[in-house]
ZAVEXDO-56448 format. One record per residue (C-alpha): residue in one letter; chain; x, y, z. Coordinates in steps of 0.2 Angstrom, whole numbers, plus 5000, padded with zeros to 4 digits. Layout:
<pt res="a" chain="A" X="X" Y="Y" Z="Z"/>
...
This chain:
<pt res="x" chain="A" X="5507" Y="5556" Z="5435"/>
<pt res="x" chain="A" X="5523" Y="5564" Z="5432"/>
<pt res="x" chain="A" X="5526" Y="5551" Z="5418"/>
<pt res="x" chain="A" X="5509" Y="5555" Z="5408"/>
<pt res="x" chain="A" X="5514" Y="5572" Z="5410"/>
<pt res="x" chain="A" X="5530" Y="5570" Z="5400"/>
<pt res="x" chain="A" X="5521" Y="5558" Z="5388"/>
<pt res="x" chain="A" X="5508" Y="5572" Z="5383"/>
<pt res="x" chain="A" X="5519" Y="5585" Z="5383"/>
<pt res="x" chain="A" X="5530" Y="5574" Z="5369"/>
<pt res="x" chain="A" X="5513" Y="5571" Z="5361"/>
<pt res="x" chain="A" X="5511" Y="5591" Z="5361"/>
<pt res="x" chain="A" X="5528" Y="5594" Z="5352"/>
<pt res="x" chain="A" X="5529" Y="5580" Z="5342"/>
<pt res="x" chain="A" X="5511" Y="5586" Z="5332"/>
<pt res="x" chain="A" X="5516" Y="5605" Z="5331"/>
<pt res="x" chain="A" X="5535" Y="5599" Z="5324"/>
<pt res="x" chain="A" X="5525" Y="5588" Z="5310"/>
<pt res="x" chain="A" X="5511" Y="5603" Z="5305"/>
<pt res="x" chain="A" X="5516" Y="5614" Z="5294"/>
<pt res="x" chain="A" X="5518" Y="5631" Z="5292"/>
<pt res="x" chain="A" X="5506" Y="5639" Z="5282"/>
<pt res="x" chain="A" X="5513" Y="5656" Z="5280"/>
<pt res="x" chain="A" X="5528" Y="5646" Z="5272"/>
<pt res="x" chain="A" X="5522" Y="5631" Z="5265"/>
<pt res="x" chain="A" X="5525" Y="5628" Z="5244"/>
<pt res="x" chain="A" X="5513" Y="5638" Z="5232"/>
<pt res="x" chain="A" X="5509" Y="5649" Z="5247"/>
<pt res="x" chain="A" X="5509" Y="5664" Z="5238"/>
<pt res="x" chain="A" X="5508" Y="5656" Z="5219"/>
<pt res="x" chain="A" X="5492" Y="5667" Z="5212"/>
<pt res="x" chain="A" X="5484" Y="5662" Z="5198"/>
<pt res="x" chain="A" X="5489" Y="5679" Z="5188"/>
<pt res="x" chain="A" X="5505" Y="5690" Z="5189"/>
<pt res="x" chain="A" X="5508" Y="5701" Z="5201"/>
<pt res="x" chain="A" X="5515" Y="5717" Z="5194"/>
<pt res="x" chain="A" X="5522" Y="5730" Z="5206"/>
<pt res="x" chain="A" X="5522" Y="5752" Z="5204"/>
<pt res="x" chain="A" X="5533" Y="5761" Z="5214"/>
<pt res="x" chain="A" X="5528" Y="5777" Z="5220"/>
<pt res="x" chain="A" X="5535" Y="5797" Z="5217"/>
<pt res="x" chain="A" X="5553" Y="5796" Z="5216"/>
<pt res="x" chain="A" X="5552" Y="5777" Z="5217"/>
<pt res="x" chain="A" X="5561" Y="5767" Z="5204"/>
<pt res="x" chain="A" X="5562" Y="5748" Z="5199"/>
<pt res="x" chain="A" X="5582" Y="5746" Z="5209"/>
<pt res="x" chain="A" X="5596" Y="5756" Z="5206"/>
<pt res="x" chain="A" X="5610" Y="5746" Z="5208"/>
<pt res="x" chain="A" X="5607" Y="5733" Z="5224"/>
<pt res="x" chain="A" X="5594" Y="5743" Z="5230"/>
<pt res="x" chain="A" X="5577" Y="5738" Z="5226"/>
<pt res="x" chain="A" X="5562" Y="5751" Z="5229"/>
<pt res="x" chain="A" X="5553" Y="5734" Z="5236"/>
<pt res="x" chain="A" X="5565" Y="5728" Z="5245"/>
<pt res="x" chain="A" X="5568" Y="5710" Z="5247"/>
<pt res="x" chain="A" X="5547" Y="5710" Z="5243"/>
<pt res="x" chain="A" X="5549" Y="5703" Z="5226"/>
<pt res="x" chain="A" X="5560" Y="5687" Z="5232"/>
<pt res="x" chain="A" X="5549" Y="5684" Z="5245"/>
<pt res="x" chain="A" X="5534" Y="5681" Z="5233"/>
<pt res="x" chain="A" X="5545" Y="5672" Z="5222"/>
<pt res="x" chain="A" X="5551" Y="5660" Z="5235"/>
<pt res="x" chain="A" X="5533" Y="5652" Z="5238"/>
<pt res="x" chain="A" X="5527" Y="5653" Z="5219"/>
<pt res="x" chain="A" X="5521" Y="5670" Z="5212"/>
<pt res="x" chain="A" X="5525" Y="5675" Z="5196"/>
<pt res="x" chain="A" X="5531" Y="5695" Z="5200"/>
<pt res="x" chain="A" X="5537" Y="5711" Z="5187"/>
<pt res="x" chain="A" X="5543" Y="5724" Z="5194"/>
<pt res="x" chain="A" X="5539" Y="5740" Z="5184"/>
<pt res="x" chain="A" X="5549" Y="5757" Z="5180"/>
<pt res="x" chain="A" X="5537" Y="5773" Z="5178"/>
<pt res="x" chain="A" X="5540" Y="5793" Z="5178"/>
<pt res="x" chain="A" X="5548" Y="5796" Z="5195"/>
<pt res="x" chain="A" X="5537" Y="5811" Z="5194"/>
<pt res="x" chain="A" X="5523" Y="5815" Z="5183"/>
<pt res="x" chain="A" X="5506" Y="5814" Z="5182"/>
<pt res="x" chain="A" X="5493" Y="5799" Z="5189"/>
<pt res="x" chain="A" X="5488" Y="5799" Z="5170"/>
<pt res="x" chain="A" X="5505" Y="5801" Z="5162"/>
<pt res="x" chain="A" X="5510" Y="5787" Z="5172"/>
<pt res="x" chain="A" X="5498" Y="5776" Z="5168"/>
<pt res="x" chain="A" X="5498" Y="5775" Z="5152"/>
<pt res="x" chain="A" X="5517" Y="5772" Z="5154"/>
<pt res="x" chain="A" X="5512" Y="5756" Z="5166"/>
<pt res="x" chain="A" X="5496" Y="5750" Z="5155"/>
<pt res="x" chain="A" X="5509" Y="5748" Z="5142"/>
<pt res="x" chain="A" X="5522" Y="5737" Z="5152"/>
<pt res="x" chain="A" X="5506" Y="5726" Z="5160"/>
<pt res="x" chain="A" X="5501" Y="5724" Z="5142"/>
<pt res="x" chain="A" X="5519" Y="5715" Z="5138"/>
<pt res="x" chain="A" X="5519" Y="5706" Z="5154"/>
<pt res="x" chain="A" X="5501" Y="5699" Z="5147"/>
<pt res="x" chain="A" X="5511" Y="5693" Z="5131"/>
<pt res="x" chain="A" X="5525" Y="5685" Z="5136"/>
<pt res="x" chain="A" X="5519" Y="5675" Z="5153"/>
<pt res="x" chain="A" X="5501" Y="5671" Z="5141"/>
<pt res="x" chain="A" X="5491" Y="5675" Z="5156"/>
<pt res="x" chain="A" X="5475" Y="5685" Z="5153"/>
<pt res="x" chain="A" X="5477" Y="5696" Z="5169"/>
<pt res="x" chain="A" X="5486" Y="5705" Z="5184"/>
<pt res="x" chain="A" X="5487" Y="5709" Z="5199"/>
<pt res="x" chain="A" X="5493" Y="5726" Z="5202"/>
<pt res="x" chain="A" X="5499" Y="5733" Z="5218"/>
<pt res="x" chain="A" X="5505" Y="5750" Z="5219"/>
<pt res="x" chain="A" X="5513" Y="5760" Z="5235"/>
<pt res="x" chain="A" X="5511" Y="5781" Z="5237"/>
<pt res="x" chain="A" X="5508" Y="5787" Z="5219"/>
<pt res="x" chain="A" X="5508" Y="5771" Z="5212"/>
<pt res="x" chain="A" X="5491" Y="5768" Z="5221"/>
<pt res="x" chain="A" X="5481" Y="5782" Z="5209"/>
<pt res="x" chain="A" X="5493" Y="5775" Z="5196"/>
<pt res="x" chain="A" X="5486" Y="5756" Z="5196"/>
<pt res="x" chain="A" X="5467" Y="5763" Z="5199"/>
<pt res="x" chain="A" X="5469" Y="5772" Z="5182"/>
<pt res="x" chain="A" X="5475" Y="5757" Z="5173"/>
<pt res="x" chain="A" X="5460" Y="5745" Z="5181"/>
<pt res="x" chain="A" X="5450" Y="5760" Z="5178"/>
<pt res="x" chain="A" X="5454" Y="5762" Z="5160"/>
<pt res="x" chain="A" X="5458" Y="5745" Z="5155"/>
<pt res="x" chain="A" X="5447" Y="5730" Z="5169"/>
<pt res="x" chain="A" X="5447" Y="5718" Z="5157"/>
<pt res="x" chain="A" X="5467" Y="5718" Z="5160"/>
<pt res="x" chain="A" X="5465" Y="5717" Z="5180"/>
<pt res="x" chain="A" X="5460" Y="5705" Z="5190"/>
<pt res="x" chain="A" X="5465" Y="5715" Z="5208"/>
<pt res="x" chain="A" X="5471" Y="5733" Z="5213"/>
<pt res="x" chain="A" X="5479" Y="5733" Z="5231"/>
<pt res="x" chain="A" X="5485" Y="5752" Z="5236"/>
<pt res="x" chain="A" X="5498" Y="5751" Z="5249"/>
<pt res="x" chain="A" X="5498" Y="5768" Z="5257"/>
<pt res="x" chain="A" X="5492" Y="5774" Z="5244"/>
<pt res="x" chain="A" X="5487" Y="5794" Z="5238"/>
<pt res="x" chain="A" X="5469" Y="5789" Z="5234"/>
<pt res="x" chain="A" X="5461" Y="5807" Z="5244"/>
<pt res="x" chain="A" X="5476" Y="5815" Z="5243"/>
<pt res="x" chain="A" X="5489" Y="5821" Z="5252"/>
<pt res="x" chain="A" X="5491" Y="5838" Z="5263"/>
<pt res="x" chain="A" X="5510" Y="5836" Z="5261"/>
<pt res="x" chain="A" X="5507" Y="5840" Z="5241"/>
<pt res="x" chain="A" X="5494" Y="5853" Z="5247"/>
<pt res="x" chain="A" X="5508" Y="5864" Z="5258"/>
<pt res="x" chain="A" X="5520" Y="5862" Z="5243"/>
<pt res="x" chain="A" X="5506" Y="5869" Z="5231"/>
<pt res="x" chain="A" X="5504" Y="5882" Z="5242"/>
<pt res="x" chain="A" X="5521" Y="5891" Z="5249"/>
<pt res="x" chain="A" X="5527" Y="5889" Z="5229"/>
<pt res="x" chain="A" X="5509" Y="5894" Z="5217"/>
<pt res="x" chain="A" X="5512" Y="5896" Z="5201"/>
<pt res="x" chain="A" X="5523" Y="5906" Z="5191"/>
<pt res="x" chain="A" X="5532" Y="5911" Z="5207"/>
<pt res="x" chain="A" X="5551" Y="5910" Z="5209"/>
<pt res="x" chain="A" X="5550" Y="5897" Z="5224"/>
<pt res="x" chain="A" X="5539" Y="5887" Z="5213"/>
<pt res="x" chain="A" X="5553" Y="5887" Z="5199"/>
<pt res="x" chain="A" X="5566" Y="5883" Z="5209"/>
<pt res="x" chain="A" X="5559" Y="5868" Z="5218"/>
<pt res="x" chain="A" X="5552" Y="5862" Z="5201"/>
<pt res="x" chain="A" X="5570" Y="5862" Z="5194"/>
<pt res="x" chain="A" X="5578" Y="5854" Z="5209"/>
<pt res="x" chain="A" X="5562" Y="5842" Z="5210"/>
<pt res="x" chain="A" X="5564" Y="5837" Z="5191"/>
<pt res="x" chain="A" X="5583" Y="5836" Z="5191"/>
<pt res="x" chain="A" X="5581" Y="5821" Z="5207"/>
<pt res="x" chain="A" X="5568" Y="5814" Z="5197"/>
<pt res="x" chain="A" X="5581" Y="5812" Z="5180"/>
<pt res="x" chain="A" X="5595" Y="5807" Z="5190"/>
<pt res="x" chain="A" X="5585" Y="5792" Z="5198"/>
<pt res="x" chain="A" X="5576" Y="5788" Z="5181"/>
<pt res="x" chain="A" X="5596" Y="5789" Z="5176"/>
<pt res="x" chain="A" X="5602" Y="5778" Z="5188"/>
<pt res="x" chain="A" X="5587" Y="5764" Z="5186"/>
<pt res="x" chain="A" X="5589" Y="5762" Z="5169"/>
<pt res="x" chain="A" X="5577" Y="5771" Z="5162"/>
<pt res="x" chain="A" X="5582" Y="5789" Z="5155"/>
<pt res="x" chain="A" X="5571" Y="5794" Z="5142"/>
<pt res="x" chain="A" X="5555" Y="5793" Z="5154"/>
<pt res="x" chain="A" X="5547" Y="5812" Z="5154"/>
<pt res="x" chain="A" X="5547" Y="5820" Z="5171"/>
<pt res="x" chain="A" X="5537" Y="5835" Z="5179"/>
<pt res="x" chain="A" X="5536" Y="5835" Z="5199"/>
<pt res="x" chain="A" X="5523" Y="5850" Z="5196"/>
<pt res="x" chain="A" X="5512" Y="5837" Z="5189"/>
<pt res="x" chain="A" X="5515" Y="5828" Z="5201"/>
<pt res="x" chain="A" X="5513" Y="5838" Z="5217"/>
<pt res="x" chain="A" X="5496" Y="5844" Z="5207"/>
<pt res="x" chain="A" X="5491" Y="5825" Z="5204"/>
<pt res="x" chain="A" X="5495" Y="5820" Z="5223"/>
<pt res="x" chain="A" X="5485" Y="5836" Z="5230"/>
<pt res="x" chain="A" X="5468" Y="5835" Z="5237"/>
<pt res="x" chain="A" X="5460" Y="5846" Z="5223"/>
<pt res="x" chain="A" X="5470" Y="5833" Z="5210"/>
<pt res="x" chain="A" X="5465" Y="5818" Z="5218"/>
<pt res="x" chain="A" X="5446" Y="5824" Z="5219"/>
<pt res="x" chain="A" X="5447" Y="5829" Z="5201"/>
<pt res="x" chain="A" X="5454" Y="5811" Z="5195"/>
<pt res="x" chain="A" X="5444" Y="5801" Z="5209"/>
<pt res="x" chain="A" X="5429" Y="5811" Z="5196"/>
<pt res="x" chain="A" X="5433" Y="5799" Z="5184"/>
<pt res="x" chain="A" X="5442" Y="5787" Z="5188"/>
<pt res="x" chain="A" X="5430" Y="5782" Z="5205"/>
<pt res="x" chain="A" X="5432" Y="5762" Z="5206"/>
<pt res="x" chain="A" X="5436" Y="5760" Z="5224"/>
<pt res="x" chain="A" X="5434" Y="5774" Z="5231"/>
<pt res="x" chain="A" X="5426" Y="5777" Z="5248"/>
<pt res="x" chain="A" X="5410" Y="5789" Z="5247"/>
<pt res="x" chain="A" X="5412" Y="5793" Z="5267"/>
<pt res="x" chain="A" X="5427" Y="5802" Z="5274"/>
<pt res="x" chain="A" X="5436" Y="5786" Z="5280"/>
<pt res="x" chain="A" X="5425" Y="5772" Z="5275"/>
<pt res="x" chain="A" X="5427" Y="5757" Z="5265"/>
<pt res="x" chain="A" X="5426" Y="5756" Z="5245"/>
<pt res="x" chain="A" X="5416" Y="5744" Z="5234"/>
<pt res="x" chain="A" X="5425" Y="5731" Z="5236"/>
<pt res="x" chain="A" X="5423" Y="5723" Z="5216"/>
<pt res="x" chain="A" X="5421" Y="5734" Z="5203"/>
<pt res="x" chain="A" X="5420" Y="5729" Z="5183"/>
<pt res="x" chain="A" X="5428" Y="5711" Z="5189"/>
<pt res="x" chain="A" X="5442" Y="5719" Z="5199"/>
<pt res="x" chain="A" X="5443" Y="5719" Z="5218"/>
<pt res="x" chain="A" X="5450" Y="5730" Z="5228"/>
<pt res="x" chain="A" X="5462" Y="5731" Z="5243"/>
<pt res="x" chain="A" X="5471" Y="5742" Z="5253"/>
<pt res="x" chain="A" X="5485" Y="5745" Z="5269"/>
<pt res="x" chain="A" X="5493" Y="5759" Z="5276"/>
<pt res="x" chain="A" X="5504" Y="5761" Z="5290"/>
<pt res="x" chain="A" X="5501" Y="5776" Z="5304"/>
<pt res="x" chain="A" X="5517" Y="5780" Z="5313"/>
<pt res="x" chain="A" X="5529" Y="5791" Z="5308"/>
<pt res="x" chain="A" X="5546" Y="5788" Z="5317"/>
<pt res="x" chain="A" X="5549" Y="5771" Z="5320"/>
<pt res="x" chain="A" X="5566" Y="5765" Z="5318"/>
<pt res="x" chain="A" X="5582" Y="5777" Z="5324"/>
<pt res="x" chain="A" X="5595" Y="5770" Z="5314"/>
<pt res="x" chain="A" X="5583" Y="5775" Z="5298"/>
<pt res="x" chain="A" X="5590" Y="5791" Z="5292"/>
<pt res="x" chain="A" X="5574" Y="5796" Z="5283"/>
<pt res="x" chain="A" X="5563" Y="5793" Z="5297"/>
<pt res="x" chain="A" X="5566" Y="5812" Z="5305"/>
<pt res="x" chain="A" X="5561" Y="5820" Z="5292"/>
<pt res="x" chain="A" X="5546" Y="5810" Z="5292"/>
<pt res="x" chain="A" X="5541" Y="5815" Z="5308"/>
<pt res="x" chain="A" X="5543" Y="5834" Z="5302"/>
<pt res="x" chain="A" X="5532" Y="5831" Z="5285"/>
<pt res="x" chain="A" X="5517" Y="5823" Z="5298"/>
<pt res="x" chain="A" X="5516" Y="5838" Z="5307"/>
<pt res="x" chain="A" X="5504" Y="5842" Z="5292"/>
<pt res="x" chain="A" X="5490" Y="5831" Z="5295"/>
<pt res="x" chain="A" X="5487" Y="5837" Z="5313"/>
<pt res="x" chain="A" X="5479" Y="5825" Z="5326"/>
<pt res="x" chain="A" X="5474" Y="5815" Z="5310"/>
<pt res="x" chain="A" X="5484" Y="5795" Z="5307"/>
<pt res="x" chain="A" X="5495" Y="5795" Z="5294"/>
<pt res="x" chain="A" X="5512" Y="5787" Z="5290"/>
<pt res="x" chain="A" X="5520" Y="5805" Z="5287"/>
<pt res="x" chain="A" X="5515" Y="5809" Z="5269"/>
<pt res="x" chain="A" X="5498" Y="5801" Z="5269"/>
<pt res="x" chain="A" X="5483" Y="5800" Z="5281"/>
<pt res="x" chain="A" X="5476" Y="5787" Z="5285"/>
<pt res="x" chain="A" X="5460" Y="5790" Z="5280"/>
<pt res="x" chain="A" X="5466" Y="5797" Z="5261"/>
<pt res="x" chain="A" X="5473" Y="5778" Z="5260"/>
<pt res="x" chain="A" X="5457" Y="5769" Z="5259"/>
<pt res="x" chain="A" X="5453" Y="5758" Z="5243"/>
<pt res="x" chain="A" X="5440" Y="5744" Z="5246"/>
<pt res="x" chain="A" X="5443" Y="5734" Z="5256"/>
<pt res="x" chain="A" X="5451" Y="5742" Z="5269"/>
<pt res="x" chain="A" X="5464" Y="5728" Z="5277"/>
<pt res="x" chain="A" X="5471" Y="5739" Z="5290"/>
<pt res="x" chain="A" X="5476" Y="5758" Z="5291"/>
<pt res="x" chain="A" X="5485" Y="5760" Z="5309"/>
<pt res="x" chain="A" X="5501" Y="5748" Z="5305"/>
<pt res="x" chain="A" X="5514" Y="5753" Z="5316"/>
<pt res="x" chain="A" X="5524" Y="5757" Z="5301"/>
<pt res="x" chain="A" X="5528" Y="5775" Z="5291"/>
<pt res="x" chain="A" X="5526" Y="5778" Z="5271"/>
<pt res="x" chain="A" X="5546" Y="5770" Z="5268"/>
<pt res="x" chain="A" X="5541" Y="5756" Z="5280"/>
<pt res="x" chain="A" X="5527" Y="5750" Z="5268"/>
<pt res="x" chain="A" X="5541" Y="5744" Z="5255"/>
<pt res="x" chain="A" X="5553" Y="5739" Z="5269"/>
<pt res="x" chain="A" X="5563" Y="5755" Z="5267"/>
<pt res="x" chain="A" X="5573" Y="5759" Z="5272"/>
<pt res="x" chain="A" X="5584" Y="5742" Z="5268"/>
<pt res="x" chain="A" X="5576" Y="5732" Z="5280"/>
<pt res="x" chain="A" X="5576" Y="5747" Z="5296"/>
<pt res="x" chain="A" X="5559" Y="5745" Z="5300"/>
<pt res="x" chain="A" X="5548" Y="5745" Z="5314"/>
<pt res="x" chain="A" X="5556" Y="5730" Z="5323"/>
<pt res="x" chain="A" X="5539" Y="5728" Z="5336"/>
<pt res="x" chain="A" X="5528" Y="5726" Z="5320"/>
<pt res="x" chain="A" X="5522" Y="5712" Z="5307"/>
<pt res="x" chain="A" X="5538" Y="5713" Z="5294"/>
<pt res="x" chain="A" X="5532" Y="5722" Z="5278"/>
<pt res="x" chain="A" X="5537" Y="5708" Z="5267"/>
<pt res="x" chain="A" X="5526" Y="5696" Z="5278"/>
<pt res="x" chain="A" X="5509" Y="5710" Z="5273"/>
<pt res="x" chain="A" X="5515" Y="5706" Z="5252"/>
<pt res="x" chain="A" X="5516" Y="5686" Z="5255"/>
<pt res="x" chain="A" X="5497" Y="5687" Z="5266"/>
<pt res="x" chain="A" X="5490" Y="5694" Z="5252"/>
<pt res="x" chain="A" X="5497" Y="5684" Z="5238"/>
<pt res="x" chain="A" X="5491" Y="5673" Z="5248"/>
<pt res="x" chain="A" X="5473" Y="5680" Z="5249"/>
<pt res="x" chain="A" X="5472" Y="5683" Z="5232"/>
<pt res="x" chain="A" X="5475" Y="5666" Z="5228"/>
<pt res="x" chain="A" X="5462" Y="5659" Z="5239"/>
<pt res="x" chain="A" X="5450" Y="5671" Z="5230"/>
<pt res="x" chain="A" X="5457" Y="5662" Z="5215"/>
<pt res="x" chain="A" X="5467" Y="5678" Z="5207"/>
């Protein structure tokens, strides 16, 4: 009895060491178009070692997607900053000869790819917001609010705002892009975001924390978000995130965006256990070591998206 035992047992490991791993195997995450990623506010493409995606962009690489990262306004407007990314898809277009892309956007980013897929769907075949400000964001609303207008508060967080946002720009490579962090606290507030979602409504959720149409105008749409705060205390950013999620009350959110704001079609989950830097694996790597690894969400949906055939 003993003996068969043994010999099943062999059986058993033998055919799980010869089965291969999907999540790894070749051409895993090889979509049919590019995949083109936005960073968010005060985001960048890398500055030196450090990418804004980190280690996500070599990961899709390894298994076959084609990836660009992109360089926008640290801080402007969801318009200003698309137009500024249509501009860089429309080059990516020319030189790979593919006829669309994939664009994925975290934070600001999100609003940023809608406008381009909004504006431009002939050029997009999928939009996937990672905790992105699709309702906006109460963080943005505070801001707004303890610094109006034409006050001194206001101009002095504007010029210290404006000056992070030229030194990053600076140090990414890419100092002549236009900057203004009022446009983008206004762009990132609740009243902005209702005012762009106005026309620019692909996606969007017409209940509080629903779902959005899930295709529109040949694109589909996608989204993820992360709903905790503090989780990693070697991360130095991730105090203050705790401090900025006092905001949003009882309500999820990954400390600068509630859950519920992040919904964009397809809703794949909203309650990661993961905060708004964990979402790019940020920072470098000092995530939520209890959670799915941020890099293994970008290679499942590659992956998705290829089975869809995009």
């Amino acid at each position: 009895m003993k003996k068969n035992l043994w010999k099943k047992l062999a059986a058993l490991l033998l055919a799980i060491s010869i089965i291969p791993a999907p999540s790894w195997a070749a051409g895993y995450t090889q979509t049919k178009y590019p995949i083109v990623l936005v960073h968010g506010l005060f985001g960048f493409d890398n500055i030196g070692p450090v990418e804004y995606w980190y280690g996500i962009p070599s990961a899709l690489r390894a298994d076959g997607a084609k990836v660009y990262v992109t360089q926008v306004s640290a801080a402007n407007s969801t318009e200003v900053r698309g137009e500024q990314l249509l501009i860089q898809v429309k080059q990516i277009l020319a030189v790979t000869g593919a006829a669309k892309v994939n664009l994925i956007g975290h934070s600001h980013g999100g609003p940023t790819i809608r406008y381009v897929a909004s504006v431009r769907p002939d050029l997009v075949a999928s939009v996937t917001s990672v905790g992105g400000v699709n309702k906006g964001s109460k963080v943005a609303d505070i801001l707004l609010g303890v610094a109006p207008d034409g006050s001194l508060s206001n101009a002095v967080l504007v010029s210290i705002t404006n000056g992070l946002a030229k030194i990053i720009s600076f140090l990414s490579g890419s100092p002549t892009l236009p900057q203004s962090s009022l446009l983008a606290a206004k762009s990132l507030s609740t009243a902005g975001s209702l005012q762009f979602n106005a026309s620019h409504p692909e996606g969007i959720p017409v209940s509080a924390c629903g779902e959005g149409a899930y295709q529109v105008n040949g694109v589909s749409y996608f989204s993820w978000s992360g709903a905790q705060p503090y989780t990693n205390v070697l991360d130095v950013i991730d105090p203050s995130l705790a401090l900025t999620s006092l905001a949003f009350g009882p309500a999820k959110n990954d400390g600068l965006v509630a859950s519920c704001s992040s919904h964009l079609g397809k809703v794949i989950r909203d309650d990661y256990a993961m905060n708004h830097l964990d979402e790019v694996n940020q920072t470098i790597g000092l995530v939520n070591i209890f959670e799915t690894s941020p890099v293994t969400l970008y290679r499942q949906q590659a992956n998705r998206l290829k089975n869809m055939g995009l």
